[in-house]
Every structure is written in structure tokens, then in C-alpha cells.
C-alpha positions, -999 to +999 in steps of 0.1 A: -625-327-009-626-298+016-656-289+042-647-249+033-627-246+067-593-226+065-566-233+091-534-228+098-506-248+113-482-233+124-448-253+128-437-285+107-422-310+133-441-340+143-477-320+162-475-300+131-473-327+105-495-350+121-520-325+135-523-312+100-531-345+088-555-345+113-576-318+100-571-326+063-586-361+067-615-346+084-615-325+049-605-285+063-580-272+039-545-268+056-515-241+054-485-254+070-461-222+075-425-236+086-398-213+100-370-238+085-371-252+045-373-286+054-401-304+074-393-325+105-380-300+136-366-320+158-370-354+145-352-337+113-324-318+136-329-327+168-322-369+167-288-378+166-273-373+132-261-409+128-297-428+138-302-427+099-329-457+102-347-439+123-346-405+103-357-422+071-384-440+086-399-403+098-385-391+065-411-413+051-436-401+073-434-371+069-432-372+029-468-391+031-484-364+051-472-339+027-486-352-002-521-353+012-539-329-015-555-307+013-521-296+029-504-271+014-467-268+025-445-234+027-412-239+040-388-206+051-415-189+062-416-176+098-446-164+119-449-144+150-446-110+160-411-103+145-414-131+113-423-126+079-463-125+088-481-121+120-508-137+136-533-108+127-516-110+090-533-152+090-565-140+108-569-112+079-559-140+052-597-159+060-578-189+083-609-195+106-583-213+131-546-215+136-527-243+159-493-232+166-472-261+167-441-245+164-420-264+196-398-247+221-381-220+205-360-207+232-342-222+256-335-215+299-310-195+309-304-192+348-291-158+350-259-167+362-230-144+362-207-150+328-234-168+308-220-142+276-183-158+278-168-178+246-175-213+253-213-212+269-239-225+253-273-240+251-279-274+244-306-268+215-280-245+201-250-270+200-279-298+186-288-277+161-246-274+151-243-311+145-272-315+131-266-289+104-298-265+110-288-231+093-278-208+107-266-231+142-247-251+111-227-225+101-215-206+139-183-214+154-187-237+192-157-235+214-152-271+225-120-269+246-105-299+259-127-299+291-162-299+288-190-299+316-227-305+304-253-290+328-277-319+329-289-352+333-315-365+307-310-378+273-300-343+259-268-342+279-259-379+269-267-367+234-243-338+237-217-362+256-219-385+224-210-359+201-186-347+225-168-380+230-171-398+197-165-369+171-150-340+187-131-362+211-126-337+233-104-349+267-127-346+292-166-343+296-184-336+330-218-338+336-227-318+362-259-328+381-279-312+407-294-337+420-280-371+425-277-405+412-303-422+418-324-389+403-308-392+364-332-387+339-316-408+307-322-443+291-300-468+295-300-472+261-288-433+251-261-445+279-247-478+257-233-447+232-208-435+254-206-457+288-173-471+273-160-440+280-171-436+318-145-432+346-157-459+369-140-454+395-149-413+395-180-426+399-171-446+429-159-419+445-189-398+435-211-422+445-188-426+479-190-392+487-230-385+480-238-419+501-246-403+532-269-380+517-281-401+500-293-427+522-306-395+544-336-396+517-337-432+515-322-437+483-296-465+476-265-462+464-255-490+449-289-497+432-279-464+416-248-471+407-259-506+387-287-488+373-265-462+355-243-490+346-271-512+333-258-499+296-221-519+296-235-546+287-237-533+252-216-507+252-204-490+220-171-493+214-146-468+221-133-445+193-116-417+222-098-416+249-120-389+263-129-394+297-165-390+312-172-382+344-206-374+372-201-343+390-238-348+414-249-327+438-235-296+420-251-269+407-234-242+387-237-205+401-213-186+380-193-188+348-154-173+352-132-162+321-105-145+307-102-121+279-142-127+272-131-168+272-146-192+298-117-207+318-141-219+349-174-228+361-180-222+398-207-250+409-222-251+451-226-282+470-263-291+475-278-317+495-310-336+494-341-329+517-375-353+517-411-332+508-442-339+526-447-357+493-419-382+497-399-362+464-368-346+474-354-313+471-320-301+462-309-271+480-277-256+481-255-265+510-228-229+510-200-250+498-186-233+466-157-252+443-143-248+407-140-267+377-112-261+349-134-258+320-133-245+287-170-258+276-200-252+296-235-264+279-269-258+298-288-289+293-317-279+317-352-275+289-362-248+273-395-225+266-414-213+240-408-179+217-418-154+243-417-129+210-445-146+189-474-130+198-494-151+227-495-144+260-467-164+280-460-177+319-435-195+332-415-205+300-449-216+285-482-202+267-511-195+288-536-222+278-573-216+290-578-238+324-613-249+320-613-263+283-644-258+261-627-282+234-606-306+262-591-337+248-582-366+275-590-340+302-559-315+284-568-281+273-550-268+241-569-235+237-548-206+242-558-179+269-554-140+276-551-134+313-554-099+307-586-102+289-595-131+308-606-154+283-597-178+254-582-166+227-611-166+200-597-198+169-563-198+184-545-233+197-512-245+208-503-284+208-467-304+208-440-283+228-461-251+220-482-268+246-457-281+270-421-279+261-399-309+266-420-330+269-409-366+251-403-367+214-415-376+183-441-400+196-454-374+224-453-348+199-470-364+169-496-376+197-496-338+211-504-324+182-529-346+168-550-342+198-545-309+195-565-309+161-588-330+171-597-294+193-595-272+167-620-296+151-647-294+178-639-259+175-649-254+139-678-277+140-690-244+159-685-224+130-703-220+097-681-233+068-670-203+047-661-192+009-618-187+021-595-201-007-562-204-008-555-178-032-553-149-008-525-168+012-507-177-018-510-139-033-495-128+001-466-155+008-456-143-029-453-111-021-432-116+005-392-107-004-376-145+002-387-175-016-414-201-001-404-235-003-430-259-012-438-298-007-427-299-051-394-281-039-384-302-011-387-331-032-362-320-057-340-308-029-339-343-006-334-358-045-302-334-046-292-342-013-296-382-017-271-374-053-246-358-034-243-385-003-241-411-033-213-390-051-193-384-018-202-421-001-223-407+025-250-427+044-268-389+045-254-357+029-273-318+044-266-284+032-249-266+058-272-231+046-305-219+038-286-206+006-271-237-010-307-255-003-323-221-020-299-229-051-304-264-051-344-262-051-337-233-081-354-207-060-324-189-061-295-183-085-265-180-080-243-149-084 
């Protein structure tokens, strides 16, 4: 049963599934457009590949919200400014509200010199490969034998376990600008590839950032036994490949040859205390190389600056006094230049804020979110909009919508295949083959 309110969601990772369920148990009557064919984002491609418990379980999830009867799914579908539909194409289709959900669609560049060279990436972008998201699943990556990962949070470990354990490459850096006692991962995202650590490079790192250390009052060796906290239950080693801290660094320029990257040029910086007792990393003059064929920007990312809303500082503008706040948060997006809310339009997950946590921070975001959209609509008189006007104009669109029936058959596909070939999980490396498999598509 719906209460004759229309929204849309826009996005399909965690804020998007669980803010739709939101609204659909409070009876609105809920389009889910999703960019990719299958639901998830980043739980689905972002998680490492191997953490199959942990995918199934959201698997799971994700298949129950679907098959609530007031959510309609339609996969391979983009919206924004440059997609298949617009956001004044969904306000002219009777949607009374629209959350946009869809996550952090770009990524943060720095602007350094020789960030076009073969062999620089971003880190969403080399996830994406191993994760098998089309079209990420079917580039080429250079991963030379040295590899430096700008970074110090769970991502870079992420990328340093891929690195280490299945491209085996023979060296991985991670190349910090701040220093050790400032890392940003778990200890347990560390027990995946702390076998591999050069101990005593991080002696020496640790040696030679002491005194700046203890300048700020940090301690050394309460950082060193916190980033080796994991060797207790270390995995164990399948490479030779040897990982390595580069703190205090910061990269300012990417050298190459014949369009190749050969070297990444990183500064000294040094640590200064803030009236607010946090420190600051600034850069000290000193300039060094590293022999590098691999340089991956770990460092967050920002939303689609093309989709349609206004943007600042790698985020949308959300409206600063909140008429629909939720735990003190505003999720109502704003004009600056008209200087007011955005009239039915919301933003929730890493649309909100992105990179911020995971799956549990996003599936929280975004249900919050709807919980604002709901205040929202409880302004609004319930209206006569169906479905059929959305469905007419996703059908006349030139590609084939994937929906909740299709993805069914194509995880059933999937699950076949692993079983044929012995696979714990078996994905499509294209949107085609998953197109063919669903039967939206046929062959030539």
C-alpha cells in the first residue's frame, strides 16, 4: 500500500537501498535509478573481492530490500546532467522528491605536474579494476615492479593487498604525509599484508622522523607498536614483495619517459602544533626521488561536479539551517546563487559527505536522509503520480533497464558459472555479457 507520494532515489549502494526502504515502509512509492546493473556500489565493488562472507551477507540485504513491493528497481540507468535523464526529466515524470544517494563519483586530483603519465592512477579507479566494475574491469593498469600508494587509511592498505598478494609486484611504498603516529588504517586491514613489511625500513623511518616527531609530542615507539599491533595474526605470505613507509613525504610531481612514469618527486615536510593541539604538515624545501613505475592517489574523492547540483569544495552545497534536520545534520540540498534550498531535492550517504566510513555509515546516512525527505512530504498533499509515466519514459530510452526480476536471473547465472569453474564468486567483466546473460540483449 502506497500514501500516493512519488520519489526518487537516486543511487543503489547502501543510503540508496536502505534510504529507499526507508520511504517504502512509510508507504511512498520508490524509483531506484542505478548508474551500474547491479545493486550494492561500494559494498558490491568497493570491499575487497575475497571478503565473500561479508559480500553475501549484504548480498542478502540488499536482495530483501528489493523485493519490497513499493521499490521499483532500474539498473543501467544514469542520472545527471550528461546521463540518460536529468533531474528536470524526474521532476517532469510527477517524483514529488528525489534523494540522490549516488556516492562519490569522482575522485581528488592535486594538480600535480605528470598526473596524465602511464602508470597514475586513482585509487577508486584501480578498486573498481579488481573488483570487476565495467568499464574499470576491462582498462589496462600499469603495475610495474615498484609501486608507491599515496595514502594512509584503509584504501591504501586495500590497494597494497592487491598489490602484494595477487599482482605480487616487488615493491610497494606508501607514501605518507604526515607521520606515524597520524595513520588512518585498522589494524585489522594491516594483518592482510603486515607479513610483508620491511621492519627494519621502518626503523629507520621511524629513526629519522623521531625528532620531529617528539617536537609535537608524539611518541615514537608507541607508533611503531601500534602499526605493528597486526603481526600477531598476520596472513601468511604468498610474495616476496616488500612494503615499505615513506612518512613525512608528500608527492609534488610525477616524472616519465615516452608518456611512461619512471619517477615520483616527493618534498620533506615536518610537523607543526595548532592552537588546537592538531598538527600541521608543511613542506620543509627538501625535494628527493623515488624509482617508480606505479603511483596511486589514495587521498578521497568528491562528488560528480557534472550532475546537476550546485557543488563546493568537492561536495554538494547542503542548506546550513535545516528545515528537515536529522540528529542536528542537514541533508537538504541548497543554491547559493539563489540562496535557498533546493525545493524536494536531498542528498544523503557520500552525496552528503564523501568518504565518510562504509557500509554501516552509509546505510545509516542514507536512511536518515529519508527520514528528511519524509518530513518533507508530510508538507505536501499526496498526489494522483503512477508509475506508468516513468516506466513509458525509461522504455523509451535506447539501452535496456535492468530490473530487480533481471538481476535475479543474472546473480542465478553468475552463481552457475562459479559452480562450473570452482569459484567461491564468478562476475562478468562487462555491462555486455551481463546484458546477454539477463536476455536483454542478444548476441550477434
Amino acid at each position: 500500500m502506497t500514501n500516493h507520494y512519488l520519489v526518487a532515489v537516486v543511487g543503489a549502494g547502501p543510503a540508496g537501498l536502505f534510504g529507499a526502504r526507508e520511504l517504502a515502509n512509510q508507504g511512498a512509492s520508490v524509483v531506484l535509478f542505478n548508474r551500474d546493473i547491479k545493486p550494492g556500489g561500494l559494498a558490491e565493488y568497493g570491499i575487497y573481492p575475497t571478503k565473500y562472507v561479508m559480500k553475501a551477507g549484504l548480498r542478502k540485504q540488499f536482495r530483501q530490500v528489493l523485493e519490497h513491493p513499493n521499490i521499483h528497481y532500474f539498473g543501467n540507468i544514469s542520472i545527471g546532467a550528461q546521463g540518460d535523464l536529468n533531474i528536470s526529466d524526474l521532476w517532469k515524470l510527477g517524483f514529488q522528491a528525489i534523494l540522490v544517494t549516488a556516492g562519490a563519483q569522482g575522485a581528488k586530483w592535486l594538480g600535480l605536474p605528470g598526473e596524465n603519465l602511464e602508470g597514475v592512477y586513482q585509487a577508486k579507479d584501480v578498486v573498481y579494476f579488481y573488483n570487476r566494475l565495467p568499464p574499470n574491469s576491462q582498462q589496462q593498469y600499469r603495475f610495474g615492479k615498484r609501486c608507491a600508494i599515496v595514502g594512509a587509511g584503509n584504501v591504501m592498505v586495500d590497494i597494497a593487498r592487491y598489490l602484494i598478494r595477487q599482482a605480487q609486484v616487488e615493491e610497494v611504498i606508501a607514501v605518507v604525509r604526515r607521520g606515524p603516529a597520524e595513520v588512518k588504517f585498522d589494524k585489522k586491514e594491516m594483518e592482510y599484508v603486515i607479513a610483508n613489511l620491511d621492519q627494519d625500513a621502518l626503523d629507520r623511518e621511524i629513526a629519522r622522523v623521531r625528532p620531529i616527531m617528539e617536537a609535537v609530542n608524539q611518541d615514537p615507539e608507541a607508533a611503531r607498536a601500534a602499526i605493528l599491533e597486526a603481526l600477531p595474526k598476520a596472513y601468511e605470505k604468498v610474495s616476496d614483495t616488500r612494503f615499505r613507509f615513506e612518512f613525512l613525504s608528500s608527492p609534488i610531481q610525477m616524472l616519465g619517459q615516452d608518456g611512461l612514469l619512471t619517477q615520483l618527486e616527493v618534498e620533506d615536510t615536518t610537523l607543526t602544533l595548532k592552537e588546537n593541539g592538531d598538527t600541521k604538515a608543511s613542506g620543509t624545501g627538501n625535494k628527493r626521488t623515488l624509482d617508480v613505475e606505479t603511483v596511486i592517489f589514495a587521498i578521497g574523492d568528491k562528488v560528480d561536479e557534472s550532475f546537476g547540483l550546485p557543488t563546493q569544495w568537492n561536495e554538494f552545497v547542503k542548506n546550513e539551517n535545516p528545515v528537515y534536520p536529522v540528529d542536528g545534520i542537514s541533508y537538504e540540498a541548497f543554491d547559493p546563487a539563489a540562496g535557498k534550498p533546493i525545493e524536494g531535492m536531498f542528498v544523503g550517504g557520500w552525496s552528503r559527505k564523501a568518504s565518510s566510513g562504509l557500509v554501516g555509515y552509509a546505510r545509516k546516512d542514507g536512511t536518515n536522509a529519508s527520514k528528511a525527505v519524509w518530513s518533507y512530504l508530510q508538507t505536501k498533499a499526496p498526489d494522483d503520480s503512477t508509475l506508468d509515466a516513468v516506466i513509458s519514459k525509461v522504455m523509451e530510452l535506447h539501452k535496456p533497464a535492468v530490473t530487480q526480476e533481471d538481476i535475479q536471473r543474472l546473480e542465478a547465472v553468475e552463481a552457475e558459472e562459479a559452480q562450473k569453474r570452482g569459484l567461491e564468486e564468478f562476475k562478468f567483466a562487462s555491462n555486455e555479457e551481463m546484458l546477454r546473460a539477463m536476455g536483454l540483449i542478444i548476441a550477434a
